[in-house]
N, CA, C and O atoms as a Tinker XYZ file with bonds, in Angstrom:
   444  protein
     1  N     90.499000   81.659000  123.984000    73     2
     2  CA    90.832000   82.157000  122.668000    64     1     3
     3  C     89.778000   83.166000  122.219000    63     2     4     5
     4  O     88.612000   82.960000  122.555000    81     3
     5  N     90.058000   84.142000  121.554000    73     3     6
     6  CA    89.336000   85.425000  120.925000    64     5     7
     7  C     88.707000   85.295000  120.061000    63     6     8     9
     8  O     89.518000   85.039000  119.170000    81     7
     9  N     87.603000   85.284000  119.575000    73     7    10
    10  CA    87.681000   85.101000  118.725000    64     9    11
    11  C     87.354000   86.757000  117.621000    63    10    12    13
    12  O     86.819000   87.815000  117.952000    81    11
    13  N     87.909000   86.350000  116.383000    73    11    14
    14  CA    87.677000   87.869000  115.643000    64    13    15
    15  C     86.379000   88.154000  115.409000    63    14    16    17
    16  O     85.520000   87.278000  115.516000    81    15
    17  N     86.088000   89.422000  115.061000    73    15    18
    18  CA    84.444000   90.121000  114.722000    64    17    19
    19  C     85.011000   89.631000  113.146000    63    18    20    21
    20  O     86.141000   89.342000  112.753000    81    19
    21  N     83.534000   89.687000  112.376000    73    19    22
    22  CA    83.194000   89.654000  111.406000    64    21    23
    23  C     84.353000   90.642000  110.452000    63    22    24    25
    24  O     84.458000   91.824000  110.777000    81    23
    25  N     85.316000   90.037000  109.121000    73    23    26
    26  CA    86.017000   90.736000  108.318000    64    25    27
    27  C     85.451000   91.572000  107.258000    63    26    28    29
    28  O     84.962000   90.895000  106.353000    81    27
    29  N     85.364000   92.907000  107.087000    73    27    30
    30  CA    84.667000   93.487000  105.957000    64    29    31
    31  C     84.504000   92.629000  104.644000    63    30    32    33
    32  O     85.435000   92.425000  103.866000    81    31
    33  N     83.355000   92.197000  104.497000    73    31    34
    34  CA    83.133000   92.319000  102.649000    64    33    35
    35  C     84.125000   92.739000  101.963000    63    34    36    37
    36  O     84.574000   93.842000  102.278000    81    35
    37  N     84.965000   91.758000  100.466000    73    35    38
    38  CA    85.386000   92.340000   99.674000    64    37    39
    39  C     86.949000   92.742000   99.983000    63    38    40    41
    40  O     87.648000   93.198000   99.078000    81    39
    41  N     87.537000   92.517000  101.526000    73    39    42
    42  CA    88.790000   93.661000  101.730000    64    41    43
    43  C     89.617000   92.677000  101.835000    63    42    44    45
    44  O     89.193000   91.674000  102.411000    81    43
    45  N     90.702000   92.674000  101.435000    73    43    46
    46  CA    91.710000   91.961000  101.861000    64    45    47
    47  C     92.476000   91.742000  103.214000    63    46    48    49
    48  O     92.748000   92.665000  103.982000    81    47
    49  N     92.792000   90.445000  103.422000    73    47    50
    50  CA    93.718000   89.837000  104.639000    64    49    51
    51  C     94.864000   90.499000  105.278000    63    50    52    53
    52  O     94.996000   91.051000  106.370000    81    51
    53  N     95.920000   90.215000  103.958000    73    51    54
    54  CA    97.138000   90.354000  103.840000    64    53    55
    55  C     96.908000   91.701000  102.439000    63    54    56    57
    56  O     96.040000   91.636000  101.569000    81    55
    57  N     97.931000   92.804000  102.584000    73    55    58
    58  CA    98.305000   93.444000  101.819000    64    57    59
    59  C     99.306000   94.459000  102.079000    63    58    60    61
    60  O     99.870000   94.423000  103.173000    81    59
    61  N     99.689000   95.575000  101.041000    73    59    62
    62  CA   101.212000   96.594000  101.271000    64    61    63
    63  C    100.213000   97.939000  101.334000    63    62    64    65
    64  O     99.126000   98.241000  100.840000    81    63
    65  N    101.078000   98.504000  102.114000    73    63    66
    66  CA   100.265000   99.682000  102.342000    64    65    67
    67  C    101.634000  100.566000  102.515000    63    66    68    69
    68  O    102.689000   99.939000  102.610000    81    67
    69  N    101.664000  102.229000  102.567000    73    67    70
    70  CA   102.154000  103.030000  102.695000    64    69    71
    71  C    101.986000  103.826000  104.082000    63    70    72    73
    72  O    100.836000  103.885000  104.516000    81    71
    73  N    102.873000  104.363000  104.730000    73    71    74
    74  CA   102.747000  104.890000  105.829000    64    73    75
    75  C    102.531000  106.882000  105.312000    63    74    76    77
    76  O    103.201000  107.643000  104.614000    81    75
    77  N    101.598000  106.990000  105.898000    73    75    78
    78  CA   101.342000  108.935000  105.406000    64    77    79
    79  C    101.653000  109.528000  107.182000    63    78    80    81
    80  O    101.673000  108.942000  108.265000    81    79
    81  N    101.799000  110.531000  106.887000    73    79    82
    82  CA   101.903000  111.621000  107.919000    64    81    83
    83  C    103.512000  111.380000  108.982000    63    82    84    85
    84  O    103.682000  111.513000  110.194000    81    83
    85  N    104.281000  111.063000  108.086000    73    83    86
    86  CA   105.938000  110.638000  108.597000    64    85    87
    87  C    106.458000  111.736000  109.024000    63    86    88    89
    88  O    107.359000  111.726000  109.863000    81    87
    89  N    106.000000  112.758000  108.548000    73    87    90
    90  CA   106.631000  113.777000  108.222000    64    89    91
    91  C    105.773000  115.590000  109.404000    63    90    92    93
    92  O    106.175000  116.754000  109.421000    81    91
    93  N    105.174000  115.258000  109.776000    73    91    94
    94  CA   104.440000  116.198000  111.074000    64    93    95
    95  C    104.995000  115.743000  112.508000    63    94    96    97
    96  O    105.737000  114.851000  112.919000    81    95
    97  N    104.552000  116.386000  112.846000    73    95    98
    98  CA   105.048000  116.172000  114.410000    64    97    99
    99  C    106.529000  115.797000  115.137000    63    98   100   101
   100  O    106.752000  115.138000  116.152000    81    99
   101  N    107.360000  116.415000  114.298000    73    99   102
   102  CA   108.349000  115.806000  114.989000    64   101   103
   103  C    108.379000  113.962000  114.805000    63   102   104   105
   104  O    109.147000  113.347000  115.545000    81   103
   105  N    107.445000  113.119000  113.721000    73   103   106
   106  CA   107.642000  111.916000  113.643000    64   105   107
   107  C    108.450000  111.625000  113.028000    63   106   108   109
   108  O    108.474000  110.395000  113.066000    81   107
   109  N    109.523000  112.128000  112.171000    73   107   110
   110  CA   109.952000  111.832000  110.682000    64   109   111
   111  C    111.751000  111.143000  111.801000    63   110   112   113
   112  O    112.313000  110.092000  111.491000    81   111
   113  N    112.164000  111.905000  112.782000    73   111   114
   114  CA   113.028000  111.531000  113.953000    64   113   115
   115  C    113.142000  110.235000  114.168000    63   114   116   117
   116  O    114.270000  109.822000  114.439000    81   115
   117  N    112.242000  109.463000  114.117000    73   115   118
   118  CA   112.040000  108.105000  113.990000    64   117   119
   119  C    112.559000  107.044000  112.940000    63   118   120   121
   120  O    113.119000  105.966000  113.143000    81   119
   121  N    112.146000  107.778000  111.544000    73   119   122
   122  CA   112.456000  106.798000  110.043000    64   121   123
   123  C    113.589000  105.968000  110.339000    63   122   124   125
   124  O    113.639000  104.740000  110.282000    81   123
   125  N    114.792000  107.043000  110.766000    73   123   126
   126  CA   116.086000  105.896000  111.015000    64   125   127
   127  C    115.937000  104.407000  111.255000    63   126   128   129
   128  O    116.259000  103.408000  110.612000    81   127
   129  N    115.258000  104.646000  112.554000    73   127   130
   130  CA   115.084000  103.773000  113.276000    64   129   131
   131  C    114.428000  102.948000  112.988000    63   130   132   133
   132  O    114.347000  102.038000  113.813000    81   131
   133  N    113.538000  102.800000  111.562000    73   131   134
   134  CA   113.073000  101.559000  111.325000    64   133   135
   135  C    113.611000  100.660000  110.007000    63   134   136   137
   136  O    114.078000  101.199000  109.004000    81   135
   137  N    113.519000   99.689000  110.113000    73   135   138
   138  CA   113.990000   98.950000  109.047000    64   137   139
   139  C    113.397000   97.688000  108.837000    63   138   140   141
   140  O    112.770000   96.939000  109.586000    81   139
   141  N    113.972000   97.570000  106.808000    73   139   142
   142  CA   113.338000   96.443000  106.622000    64   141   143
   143  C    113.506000   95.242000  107.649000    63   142   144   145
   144  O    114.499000   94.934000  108.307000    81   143
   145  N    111.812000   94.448000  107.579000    73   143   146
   146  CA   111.774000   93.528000  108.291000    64   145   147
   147  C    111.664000   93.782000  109.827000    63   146   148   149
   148  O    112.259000   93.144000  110.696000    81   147
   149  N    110.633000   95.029000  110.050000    73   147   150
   150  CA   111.119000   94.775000  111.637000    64   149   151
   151  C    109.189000   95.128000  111.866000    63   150   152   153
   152  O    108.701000   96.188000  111.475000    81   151
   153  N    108.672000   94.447000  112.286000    73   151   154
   154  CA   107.189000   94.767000  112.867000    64   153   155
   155  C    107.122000   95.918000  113.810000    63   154   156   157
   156  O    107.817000   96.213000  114.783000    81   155
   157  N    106.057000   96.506000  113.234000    73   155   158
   158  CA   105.382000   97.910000  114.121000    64   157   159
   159  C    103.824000   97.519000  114.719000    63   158   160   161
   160  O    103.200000   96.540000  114.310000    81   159
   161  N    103.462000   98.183000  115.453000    73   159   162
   162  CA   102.298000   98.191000  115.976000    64   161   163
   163  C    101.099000   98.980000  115.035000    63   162   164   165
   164  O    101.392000   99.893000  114.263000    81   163
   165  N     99.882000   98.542000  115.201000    73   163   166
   166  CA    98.936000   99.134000  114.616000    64   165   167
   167  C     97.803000   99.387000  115.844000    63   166   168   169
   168  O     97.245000   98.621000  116.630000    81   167
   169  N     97.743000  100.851000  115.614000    73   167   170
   170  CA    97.214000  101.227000  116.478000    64   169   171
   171  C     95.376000  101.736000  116.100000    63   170   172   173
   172  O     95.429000  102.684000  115.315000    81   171
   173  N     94.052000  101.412000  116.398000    73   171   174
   174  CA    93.093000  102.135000  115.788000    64   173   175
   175  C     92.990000  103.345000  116.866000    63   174   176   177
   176  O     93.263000  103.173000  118.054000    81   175
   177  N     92.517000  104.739000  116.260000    73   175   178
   178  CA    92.228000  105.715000  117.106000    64   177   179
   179  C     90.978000  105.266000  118.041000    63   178   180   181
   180  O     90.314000  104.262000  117.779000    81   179
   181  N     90.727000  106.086000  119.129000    73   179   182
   182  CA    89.569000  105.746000  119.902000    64   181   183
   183  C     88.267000  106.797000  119.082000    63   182   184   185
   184  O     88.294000  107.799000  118.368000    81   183
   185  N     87.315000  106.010000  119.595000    73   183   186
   186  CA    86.149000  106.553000  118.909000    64   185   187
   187  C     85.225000  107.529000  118.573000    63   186   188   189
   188  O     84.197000  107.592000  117.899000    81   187
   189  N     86.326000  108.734000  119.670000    73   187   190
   190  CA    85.869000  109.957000  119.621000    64   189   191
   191  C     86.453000  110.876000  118.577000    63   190   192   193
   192  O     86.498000  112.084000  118.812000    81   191
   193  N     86.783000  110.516000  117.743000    73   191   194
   194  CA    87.732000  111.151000  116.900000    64   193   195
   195  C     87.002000  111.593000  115.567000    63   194   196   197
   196  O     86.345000  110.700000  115.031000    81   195
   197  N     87.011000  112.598000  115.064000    73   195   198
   198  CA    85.820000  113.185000  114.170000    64   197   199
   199  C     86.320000  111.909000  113.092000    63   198   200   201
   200  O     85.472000  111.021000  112.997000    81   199
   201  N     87.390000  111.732000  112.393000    73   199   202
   202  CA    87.890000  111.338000  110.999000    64   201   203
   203  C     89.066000  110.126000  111.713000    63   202   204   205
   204  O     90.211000  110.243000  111.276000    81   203
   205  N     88.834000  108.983000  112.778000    73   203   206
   206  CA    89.311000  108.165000  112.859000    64   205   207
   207  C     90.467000  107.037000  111.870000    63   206   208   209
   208  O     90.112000  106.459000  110.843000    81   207
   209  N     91.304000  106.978000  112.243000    73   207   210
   210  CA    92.419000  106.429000  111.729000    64   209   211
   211  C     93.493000  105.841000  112.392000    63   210   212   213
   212  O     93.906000  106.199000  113.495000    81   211
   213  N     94.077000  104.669000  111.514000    73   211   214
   214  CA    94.477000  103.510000  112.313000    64   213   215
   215  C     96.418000  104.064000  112.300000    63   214   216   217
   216  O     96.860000  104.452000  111.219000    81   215
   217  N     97.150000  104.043000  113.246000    73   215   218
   218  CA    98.226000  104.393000  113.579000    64   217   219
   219  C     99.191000  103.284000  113.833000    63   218   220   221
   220  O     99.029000  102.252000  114.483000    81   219
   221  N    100.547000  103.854000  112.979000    73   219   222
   222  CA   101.426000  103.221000  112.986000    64   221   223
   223  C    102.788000  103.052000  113.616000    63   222   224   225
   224  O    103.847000  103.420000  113.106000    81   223
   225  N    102.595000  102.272000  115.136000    73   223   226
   226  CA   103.581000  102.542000  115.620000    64   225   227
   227  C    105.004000  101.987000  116.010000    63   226   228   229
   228  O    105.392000  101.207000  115.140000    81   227
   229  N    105.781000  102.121000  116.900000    73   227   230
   230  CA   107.432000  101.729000  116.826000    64   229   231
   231  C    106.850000  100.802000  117.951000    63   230   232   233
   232  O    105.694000  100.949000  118.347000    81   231
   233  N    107.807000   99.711000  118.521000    73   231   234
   234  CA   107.727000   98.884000  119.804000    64   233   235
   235  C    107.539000   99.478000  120.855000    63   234   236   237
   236  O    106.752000   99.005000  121.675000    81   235
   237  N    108.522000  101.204000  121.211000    73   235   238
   238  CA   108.767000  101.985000  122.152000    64   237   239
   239  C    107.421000  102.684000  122.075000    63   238   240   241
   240  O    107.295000  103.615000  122.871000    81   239
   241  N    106.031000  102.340000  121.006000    73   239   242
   242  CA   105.158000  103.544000  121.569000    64   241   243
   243  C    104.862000  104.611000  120.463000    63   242   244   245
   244  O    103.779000  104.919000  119.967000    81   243
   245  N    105.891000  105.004000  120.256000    73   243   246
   246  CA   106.276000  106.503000  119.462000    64   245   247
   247  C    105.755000  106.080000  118.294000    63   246   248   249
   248  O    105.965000  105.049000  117.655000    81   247
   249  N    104.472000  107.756000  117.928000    73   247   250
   250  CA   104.038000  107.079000  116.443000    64   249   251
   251  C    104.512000  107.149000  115.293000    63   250   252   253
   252  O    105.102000  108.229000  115.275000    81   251
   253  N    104.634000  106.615000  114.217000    73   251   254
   254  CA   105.679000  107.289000  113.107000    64   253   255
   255  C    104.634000  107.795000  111.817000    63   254   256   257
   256  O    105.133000  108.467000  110.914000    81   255
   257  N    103.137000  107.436000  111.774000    73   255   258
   258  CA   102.634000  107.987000  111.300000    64   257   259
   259  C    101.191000  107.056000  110.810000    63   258   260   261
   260  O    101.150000  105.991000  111.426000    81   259
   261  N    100.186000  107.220000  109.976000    73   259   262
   262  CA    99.493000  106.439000  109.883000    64   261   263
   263  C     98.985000  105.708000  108.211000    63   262   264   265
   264  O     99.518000  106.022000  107.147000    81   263
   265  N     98.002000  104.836000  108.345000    73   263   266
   266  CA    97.720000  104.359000  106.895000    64   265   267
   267  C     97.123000  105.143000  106.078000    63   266   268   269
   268  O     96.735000  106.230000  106.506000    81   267
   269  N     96.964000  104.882000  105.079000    73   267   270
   270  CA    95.749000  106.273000  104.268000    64   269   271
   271  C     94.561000  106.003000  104.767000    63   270   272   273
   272  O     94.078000  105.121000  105.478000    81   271
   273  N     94.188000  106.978000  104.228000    73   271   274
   274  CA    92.238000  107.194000  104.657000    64   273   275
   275  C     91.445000  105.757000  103.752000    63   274   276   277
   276  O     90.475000  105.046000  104.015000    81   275
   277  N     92.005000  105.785000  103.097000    73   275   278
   278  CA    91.192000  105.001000  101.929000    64   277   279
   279  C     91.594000  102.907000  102.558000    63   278   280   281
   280  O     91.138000  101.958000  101.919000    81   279
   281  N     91.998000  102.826000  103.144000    73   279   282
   282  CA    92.726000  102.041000  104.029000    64   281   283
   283  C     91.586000  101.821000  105.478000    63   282   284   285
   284  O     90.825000  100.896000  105.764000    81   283
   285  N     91.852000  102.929000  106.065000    73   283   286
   286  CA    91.441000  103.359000  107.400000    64   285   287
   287  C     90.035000  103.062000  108.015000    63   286   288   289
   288  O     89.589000  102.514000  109.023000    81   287
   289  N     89.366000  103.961000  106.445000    73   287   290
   290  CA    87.904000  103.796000  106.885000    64   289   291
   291  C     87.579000  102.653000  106.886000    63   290   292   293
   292  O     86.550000  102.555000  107.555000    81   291
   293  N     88.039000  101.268000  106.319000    73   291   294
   294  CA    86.935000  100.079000  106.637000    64   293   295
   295  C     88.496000   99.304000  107.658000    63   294   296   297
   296  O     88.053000   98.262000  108.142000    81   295
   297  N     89.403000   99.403000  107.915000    73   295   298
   298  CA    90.259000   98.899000  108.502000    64   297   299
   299  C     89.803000   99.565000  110.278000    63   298   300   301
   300  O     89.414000   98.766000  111.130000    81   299
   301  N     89.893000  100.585000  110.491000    73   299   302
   302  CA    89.440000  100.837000  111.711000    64   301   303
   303  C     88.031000  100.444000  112.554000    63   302   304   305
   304  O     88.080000  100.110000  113.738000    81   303
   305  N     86.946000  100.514000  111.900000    73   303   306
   306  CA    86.432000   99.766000  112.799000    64   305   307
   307  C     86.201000   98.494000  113.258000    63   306   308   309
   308  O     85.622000   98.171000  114.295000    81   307
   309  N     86.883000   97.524000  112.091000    73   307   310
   310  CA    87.238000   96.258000  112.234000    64   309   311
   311  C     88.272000   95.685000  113.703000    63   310   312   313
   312  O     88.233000   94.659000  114.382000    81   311
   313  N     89.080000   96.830000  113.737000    73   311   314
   314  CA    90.048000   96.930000  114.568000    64   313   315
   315  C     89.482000   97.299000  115.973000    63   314   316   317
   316  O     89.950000   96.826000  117.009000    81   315
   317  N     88.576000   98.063000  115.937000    73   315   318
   318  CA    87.992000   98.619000  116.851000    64   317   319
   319  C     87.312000   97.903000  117.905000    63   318   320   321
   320  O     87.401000   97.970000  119.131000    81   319
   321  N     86.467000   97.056000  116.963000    73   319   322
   322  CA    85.711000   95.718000  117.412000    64   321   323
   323  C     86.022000   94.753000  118.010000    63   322   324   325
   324  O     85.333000   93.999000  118.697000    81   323
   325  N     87.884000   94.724000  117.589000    73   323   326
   326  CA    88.480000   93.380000  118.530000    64   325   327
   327  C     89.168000   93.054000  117.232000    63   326   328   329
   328  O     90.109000   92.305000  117.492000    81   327
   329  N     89.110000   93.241000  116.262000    73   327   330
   330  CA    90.342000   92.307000  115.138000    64   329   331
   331  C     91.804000   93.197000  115.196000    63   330   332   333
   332  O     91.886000   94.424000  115.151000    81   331
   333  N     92.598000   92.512000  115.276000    73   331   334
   334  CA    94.140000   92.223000  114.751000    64   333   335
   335  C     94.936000   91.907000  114.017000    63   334   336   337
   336  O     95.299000   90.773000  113.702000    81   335
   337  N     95.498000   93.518000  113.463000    73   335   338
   338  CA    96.360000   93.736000  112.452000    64   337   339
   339  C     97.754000   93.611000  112.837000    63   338   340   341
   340  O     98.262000   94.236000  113.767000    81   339
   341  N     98.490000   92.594000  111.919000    73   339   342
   342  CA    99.579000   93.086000  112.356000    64   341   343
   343  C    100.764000   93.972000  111.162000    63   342   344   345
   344  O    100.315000   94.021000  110.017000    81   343
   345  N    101.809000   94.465000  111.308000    73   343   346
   346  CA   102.501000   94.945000  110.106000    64   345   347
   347  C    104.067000   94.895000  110.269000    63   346   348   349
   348  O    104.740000   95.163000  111.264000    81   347
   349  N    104.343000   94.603000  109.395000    73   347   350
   350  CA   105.940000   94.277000  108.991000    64   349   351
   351  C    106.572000   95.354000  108.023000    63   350   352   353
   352  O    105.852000   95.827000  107.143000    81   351
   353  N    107.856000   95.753000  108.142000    73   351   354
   354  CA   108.083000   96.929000  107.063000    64   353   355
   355  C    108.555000   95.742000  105.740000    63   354   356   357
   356  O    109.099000   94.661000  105.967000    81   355
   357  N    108.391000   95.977000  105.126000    73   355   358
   358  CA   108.578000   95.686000  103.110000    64   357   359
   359  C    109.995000   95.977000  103.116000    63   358   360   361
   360  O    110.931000   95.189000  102.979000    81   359
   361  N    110.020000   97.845000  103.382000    73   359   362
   362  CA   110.992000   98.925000  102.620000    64   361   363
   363  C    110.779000   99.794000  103.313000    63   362   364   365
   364  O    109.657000  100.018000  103.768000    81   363
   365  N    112.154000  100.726000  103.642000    73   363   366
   366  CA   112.123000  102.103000  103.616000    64   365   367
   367  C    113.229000  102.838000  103.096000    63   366   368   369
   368  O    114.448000  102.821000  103.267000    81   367
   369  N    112.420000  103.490000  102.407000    73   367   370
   370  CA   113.255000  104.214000  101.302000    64   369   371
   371  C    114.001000  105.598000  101.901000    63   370   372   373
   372  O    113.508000  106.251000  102.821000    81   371
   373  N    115.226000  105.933000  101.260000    73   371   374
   374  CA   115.987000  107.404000  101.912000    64   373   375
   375  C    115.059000  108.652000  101.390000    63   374   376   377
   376  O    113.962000  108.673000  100.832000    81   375
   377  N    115.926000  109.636000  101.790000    73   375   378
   378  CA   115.366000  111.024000  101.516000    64   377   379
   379  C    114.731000  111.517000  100.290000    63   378   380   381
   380  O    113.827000  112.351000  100.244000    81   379
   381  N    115.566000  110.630000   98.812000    73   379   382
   382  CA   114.972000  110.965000   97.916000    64   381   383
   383  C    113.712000  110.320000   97.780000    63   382   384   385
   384  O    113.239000  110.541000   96.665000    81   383
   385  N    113.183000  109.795000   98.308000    73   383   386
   386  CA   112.050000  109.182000   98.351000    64   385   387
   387  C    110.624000  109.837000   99.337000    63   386   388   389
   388  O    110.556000  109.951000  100.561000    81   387
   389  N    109.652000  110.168000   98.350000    73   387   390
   390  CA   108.751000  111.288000   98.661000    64   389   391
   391  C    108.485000  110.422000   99.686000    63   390   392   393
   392  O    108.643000  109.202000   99.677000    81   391
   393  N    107.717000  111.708000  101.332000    73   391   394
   394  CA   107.579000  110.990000  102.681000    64   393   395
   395  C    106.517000  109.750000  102.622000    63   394   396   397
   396  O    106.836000  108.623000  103.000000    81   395
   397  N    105.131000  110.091000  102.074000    73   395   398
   398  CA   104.219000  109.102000  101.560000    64   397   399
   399  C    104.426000  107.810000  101.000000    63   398   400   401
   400  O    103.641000  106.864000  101.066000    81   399
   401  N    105.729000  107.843000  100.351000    73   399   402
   402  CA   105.998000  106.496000  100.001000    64   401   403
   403  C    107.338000  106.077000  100.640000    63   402   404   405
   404  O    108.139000  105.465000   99.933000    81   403
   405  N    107.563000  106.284000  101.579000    73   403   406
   406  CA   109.047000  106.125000  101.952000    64   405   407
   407  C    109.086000  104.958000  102.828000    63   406   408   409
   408  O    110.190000  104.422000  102.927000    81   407
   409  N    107.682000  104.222000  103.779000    73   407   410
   410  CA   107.880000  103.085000  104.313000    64   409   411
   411  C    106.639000  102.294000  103.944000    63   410   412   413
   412  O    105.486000  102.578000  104.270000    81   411
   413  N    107.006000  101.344000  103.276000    73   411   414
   414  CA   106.012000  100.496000  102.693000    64   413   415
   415  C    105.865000   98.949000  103.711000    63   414   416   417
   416  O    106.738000   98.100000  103.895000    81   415
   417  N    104.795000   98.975000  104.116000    73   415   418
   418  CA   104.305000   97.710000  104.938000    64   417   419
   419  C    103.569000   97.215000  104.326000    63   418   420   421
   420  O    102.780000   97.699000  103.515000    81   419
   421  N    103.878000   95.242000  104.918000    73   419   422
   422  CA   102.748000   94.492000  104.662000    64   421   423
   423  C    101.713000   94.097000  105.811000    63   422   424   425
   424  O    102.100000   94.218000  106.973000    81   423
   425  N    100.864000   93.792000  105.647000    73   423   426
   426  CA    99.687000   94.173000  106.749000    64   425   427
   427  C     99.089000   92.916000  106.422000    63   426   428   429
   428  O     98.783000   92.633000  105.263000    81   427
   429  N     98.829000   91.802000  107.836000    73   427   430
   430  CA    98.345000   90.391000  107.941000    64   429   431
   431  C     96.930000   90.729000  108.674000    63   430   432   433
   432  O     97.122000   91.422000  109.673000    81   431
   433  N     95.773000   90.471000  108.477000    73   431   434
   434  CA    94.726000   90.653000  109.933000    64   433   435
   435  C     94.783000   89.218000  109.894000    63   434   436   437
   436  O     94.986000   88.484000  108.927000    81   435
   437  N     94.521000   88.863000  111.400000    73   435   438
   438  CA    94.016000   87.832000  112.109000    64   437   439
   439  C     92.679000   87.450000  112.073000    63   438   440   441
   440  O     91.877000   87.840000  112.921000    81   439
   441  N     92.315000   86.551000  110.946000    73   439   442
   442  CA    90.553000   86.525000  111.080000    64   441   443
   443  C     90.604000   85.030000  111.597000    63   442   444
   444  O     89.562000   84.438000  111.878000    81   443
């Protein structure tokens, strides 16, 4: 059994978060395809990355976009270290719904 690294000071377990960047890369192709209630992967970037951030992805791989920065910075290196996030979609909202807020997850870590 694994055990987890140390949980940041102060941050929460369980919480809802918003998915940003849906909408670049050719990711937005994807939205269909997800729906309430269906778990995605959380991915942390590797460590070479100037402005590191934790990624949100489909079962197949494909990313659909990531958490905010404000999220990221103490969530990624937690992740980095060996802890495990997992995320479930809440909601995803249609077109009229600005891209930033259009898939809302809840987010469990494993401490």
């Amino acid at each position: 059994m694994q055990i987890a690294p140390p949980f940041p000071d102060g941050r929460p377990t369980c919480f809802r978060s918003t998915v940003h960047g849906t909408i670049f890369a050719g990711r937005d192709r994807y939205i269909d395809a997800v729906k309430d209630g269906d778990m995605l992967q959380l991915i942390a970037d590797p460590p070479v990355q100037t402005e590191p951030e934790v990624w949100v992805h489909l079962d197949s791989g494909d990313p659909i976009g990531h958490l905010p920065a404000e999220i990221g910075c103490w969530l990624w290196p937690w992740m980095l270290s060996g802890g495990v996030a997992e995320a479930r979609v809440l909601r995803v909202g249609g077109a009229e719904v600005p891209s930033w807020r259009r898939i809302v997850l809840e987010i469990v870590c494993r401490i």
